[in-house]
C-alpha atoms as one frame of an Amber mdcrd trajectory, in Angstrom:
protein
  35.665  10.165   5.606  35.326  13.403   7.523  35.945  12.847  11.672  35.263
  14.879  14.279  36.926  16.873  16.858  37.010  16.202  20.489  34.420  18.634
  21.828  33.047  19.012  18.944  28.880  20.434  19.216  25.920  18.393  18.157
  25.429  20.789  15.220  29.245  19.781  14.474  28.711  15.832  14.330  25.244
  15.801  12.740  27.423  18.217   9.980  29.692  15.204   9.806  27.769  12.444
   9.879  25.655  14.348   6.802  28.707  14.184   4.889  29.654  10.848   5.628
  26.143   9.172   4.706  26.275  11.851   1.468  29.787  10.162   0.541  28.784
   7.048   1.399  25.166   6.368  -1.110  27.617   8.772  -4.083  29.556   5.807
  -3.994  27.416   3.038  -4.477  25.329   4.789  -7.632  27.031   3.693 -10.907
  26.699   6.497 -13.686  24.452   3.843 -15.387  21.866   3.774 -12.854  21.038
   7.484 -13.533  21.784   7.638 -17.047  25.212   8.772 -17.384  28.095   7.478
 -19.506  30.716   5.444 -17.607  33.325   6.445 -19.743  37.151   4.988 -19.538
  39.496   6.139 -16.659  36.849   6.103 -13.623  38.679   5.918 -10.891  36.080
   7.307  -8.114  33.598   4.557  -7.040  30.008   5.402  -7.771  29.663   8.841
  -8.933  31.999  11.868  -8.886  31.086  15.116  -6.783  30.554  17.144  -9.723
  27.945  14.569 -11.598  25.919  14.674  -8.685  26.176  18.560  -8.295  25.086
  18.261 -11.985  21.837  15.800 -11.323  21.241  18.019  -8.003  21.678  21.392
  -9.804  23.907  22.590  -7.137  27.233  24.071  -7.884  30.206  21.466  -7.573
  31.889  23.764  -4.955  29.305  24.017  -2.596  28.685  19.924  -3.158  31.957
  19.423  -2.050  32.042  21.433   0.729  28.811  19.837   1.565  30.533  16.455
   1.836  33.814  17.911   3.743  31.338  19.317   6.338  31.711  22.780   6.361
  29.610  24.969   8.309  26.968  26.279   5.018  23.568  26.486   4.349  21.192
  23.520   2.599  17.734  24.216   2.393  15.289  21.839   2.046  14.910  22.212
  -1.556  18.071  21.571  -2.270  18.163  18.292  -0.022  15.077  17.195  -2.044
  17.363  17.530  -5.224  19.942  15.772  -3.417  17.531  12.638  -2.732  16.273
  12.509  -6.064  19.817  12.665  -7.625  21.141   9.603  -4.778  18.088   8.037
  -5.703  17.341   7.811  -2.022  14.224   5.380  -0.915  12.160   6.669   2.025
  14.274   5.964   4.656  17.502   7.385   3.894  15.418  10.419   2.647  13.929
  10.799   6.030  17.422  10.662   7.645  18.812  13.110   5.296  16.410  15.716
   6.389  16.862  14.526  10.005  20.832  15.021   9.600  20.489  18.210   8.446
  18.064  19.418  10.805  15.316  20.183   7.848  11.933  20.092   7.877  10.641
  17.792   4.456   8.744  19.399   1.836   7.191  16.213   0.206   7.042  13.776
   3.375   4.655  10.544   2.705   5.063  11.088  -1.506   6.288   7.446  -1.593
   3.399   4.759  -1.341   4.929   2.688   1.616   1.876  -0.073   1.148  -1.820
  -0.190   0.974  -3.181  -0.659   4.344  -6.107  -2.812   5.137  -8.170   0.336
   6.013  -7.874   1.459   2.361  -8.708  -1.772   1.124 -11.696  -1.855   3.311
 -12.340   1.688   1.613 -11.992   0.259  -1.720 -14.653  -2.682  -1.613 -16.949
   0.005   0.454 -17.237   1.907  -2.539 -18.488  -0.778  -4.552 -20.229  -0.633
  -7.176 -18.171   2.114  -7.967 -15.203   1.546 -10.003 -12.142   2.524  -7.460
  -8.121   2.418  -7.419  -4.967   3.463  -5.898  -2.076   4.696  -8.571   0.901
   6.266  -8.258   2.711   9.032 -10.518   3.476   6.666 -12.458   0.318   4.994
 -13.350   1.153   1.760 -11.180  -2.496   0.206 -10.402  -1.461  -0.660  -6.391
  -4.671  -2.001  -5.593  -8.135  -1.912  -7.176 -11.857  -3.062  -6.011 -13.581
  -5.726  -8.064 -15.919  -3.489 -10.247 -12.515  -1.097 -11.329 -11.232  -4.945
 -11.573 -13.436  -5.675 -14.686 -14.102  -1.640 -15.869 -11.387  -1.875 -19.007
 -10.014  -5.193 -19.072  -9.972  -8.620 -16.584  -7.042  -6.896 -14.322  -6.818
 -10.196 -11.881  -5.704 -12.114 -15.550  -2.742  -9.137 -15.711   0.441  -9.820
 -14.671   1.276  -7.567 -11.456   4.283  -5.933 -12.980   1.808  -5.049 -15.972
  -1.052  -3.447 -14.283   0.123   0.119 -15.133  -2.420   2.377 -17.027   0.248
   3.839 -19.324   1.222   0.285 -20.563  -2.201  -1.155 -21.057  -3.446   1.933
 -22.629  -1.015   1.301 -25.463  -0.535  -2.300 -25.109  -3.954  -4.347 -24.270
  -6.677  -4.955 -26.629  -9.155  -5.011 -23.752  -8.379  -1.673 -22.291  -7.828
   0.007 -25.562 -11.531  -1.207 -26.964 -13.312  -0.343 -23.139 -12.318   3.212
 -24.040 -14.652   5.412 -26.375 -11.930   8.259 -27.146  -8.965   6.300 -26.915
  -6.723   8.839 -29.006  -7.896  11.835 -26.716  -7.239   9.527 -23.299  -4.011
   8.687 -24.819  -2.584  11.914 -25.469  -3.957  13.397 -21.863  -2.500  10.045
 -20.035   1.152  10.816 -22.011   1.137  14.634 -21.325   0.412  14.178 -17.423
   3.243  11.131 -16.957   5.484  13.631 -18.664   4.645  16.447 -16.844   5.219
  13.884 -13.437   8.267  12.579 -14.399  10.064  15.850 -14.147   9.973  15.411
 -10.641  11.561  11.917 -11.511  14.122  11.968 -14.442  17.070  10.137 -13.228
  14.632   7.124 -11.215  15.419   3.917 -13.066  11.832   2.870 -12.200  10.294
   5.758 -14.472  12.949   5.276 -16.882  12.649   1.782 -17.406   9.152   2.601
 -18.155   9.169   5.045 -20.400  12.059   2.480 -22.819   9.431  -0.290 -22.607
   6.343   1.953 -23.896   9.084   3.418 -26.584  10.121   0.246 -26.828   6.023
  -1.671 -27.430   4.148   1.403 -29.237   4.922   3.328 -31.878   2.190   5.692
 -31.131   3.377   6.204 -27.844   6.449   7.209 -29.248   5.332   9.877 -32.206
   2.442  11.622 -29.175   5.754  11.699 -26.545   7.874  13.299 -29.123   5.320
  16.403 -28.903   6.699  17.422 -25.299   2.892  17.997 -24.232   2.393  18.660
 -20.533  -1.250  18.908 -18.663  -1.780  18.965 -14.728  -4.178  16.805 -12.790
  -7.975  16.795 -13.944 -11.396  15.764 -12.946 -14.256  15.031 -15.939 -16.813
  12.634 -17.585 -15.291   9.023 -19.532 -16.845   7.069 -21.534 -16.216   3.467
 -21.042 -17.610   0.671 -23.515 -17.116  -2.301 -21.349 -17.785  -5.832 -22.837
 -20.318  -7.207 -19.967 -22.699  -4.067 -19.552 -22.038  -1.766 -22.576 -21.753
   2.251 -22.127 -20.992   3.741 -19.042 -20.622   7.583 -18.972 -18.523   8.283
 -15.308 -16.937  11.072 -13.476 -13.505  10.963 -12.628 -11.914  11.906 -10.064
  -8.387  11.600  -8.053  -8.400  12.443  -4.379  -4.693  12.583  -3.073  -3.291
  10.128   0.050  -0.123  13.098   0.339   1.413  15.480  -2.361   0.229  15.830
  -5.389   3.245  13.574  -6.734   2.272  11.071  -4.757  -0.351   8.099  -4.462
  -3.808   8.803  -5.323  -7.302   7.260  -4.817  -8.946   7.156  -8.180 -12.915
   6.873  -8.345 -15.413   6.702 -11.021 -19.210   7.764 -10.349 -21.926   7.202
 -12.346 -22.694  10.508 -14.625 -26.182   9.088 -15.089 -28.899   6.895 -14.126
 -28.212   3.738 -17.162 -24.442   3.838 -15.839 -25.233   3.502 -12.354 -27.476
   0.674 -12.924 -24.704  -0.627 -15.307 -21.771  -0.496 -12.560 -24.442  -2.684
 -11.014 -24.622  -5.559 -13.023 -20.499  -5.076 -13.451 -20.069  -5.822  -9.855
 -22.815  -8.439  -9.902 -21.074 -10.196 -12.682 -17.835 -10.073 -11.046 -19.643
 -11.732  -7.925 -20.485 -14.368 -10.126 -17.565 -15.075 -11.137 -15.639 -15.386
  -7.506
């Protein structure tokens, strides 16, 4: 543990106290948790300097001086790499930056919690199918008509009610979807392209060894290494209580675009609109 001298400036303790908290979460990470081999001999507790120079893409000299508080340089993008690699939640990332003085590039990209006002938002846009996901497809919370759109989402376990995992997993969302090959391959390419922001998080990778792990067609379409961004356009959904429904999609952000997002479905034409109708009526009924 770095100290510091008497007299020492404010920019001089925050410098140490950086290194200190730095030293301090290296330690507690095993080389598991990020995906790297233990190995035999490991004397260092948690990781060593150089594996997380390696996860942060930093040089290992300018990690260690980093955590023996000399007077360089870290830019924010490099103390986002740093996060990442610690595995940081949202409050120790917020006191990295504030250690070092930096302003954050991604502030808000976790989803701390739905709040009753976006709740309120969701059952205002009834009939209209609505949800809030994350990057990783997580379903956080979803109104009653987006409830019954692909498959009876109140009878899915919370720790299932992810899009990836349903899409390859449950007969009810797979048969709601007319081009279920095409949504498929579009769903795999954008969580791949959104988990390179995400690659040593035990969250995404537990995920991605349980969709290896349950679908065999998940695994030959990830193998391709396809990428897409974010995009808005017309589904067709063949839902078992009010038949076609033709609907534009779109995403509206709550933060970055690697954050949460507000996912809505309008009716492309007058038969669906009259269909999300009878959806949300028959989901009344059932209350």
């Amino acid at each position: 543990m770095t100290s510091v001298a008497p007299g020492a400036t404010e920019t001089d303790i925050r410098r140490h106290e950086l290194a200190n908290f730095l030293r301090s979460r290296r330690e507690r990470i095993t080389p598991e948790q990020v995906g790297l081999p233990r190995g035999r001999r490991r004397r260092t507790p948690g990781l060593r300097r150089e594996e997380v120079a390696q996860l942060s893409a930093v040089g290992v000299t300018w990690y260690t001086w980093l955590e023996q508080a000399r007077d360089i340089q870290v830019s924010p993008q490099v103390l986002d790499s740093l996060a990442r690699a610690l595995l940081f939640d949202r409050s120790e990332r917020t006191h990295l930056f504030s250690l070092a003085g930096a302003v954050d590039p991604a502030p808000g990209s976790d989803c701390t919690g739905i709040t009753p006002a976006l709740r309120e938002m969701l059952v205002r846009l009834e009939p209209y199918p609505a949800c809030v996901q994350n990057s990783r497809y997580d379903i956080l919370a979803y109104n009653r008509t987006y409830g019954r759109l692909l498959c009876d989402l109140d009878a899915v376990a919370p720790e299932n009610r992810n899009c990836m995992l349903l899409a390859y997993t449950d007969e009810g969302w797979r048969s709601s979807v007319v081009d279920l090959t095409a949504m498929r391959r579009v769903m795999a390419a954008k969580f791949r392209a959104a988990m390179a922001d995400h690659l040593a998080e035990p969250a995404w990778k537990a995920l991605l060894s349980r969709l290896e792990a349950a679908s065999p067609e998940f695994s030959e379409i990830w193998a391709r290494h396809e990428v897409v961004g974010a995009s808005n356009r017309t589904k067709v959904f063949r839902n078992a209580r009010v038949g076609l429904l033709n609907l534009d999609h779109t995403d509206l952000w709550l933060g970055p675009s690697a954050g949460p997002r507000l996912v809505t479905y309008v009716p492309a034409d007058e038969e669906s609109r009259r269909g999300l109708e009878r959806l949300l009526a028959s989901a009344l009924a059932e209350v």
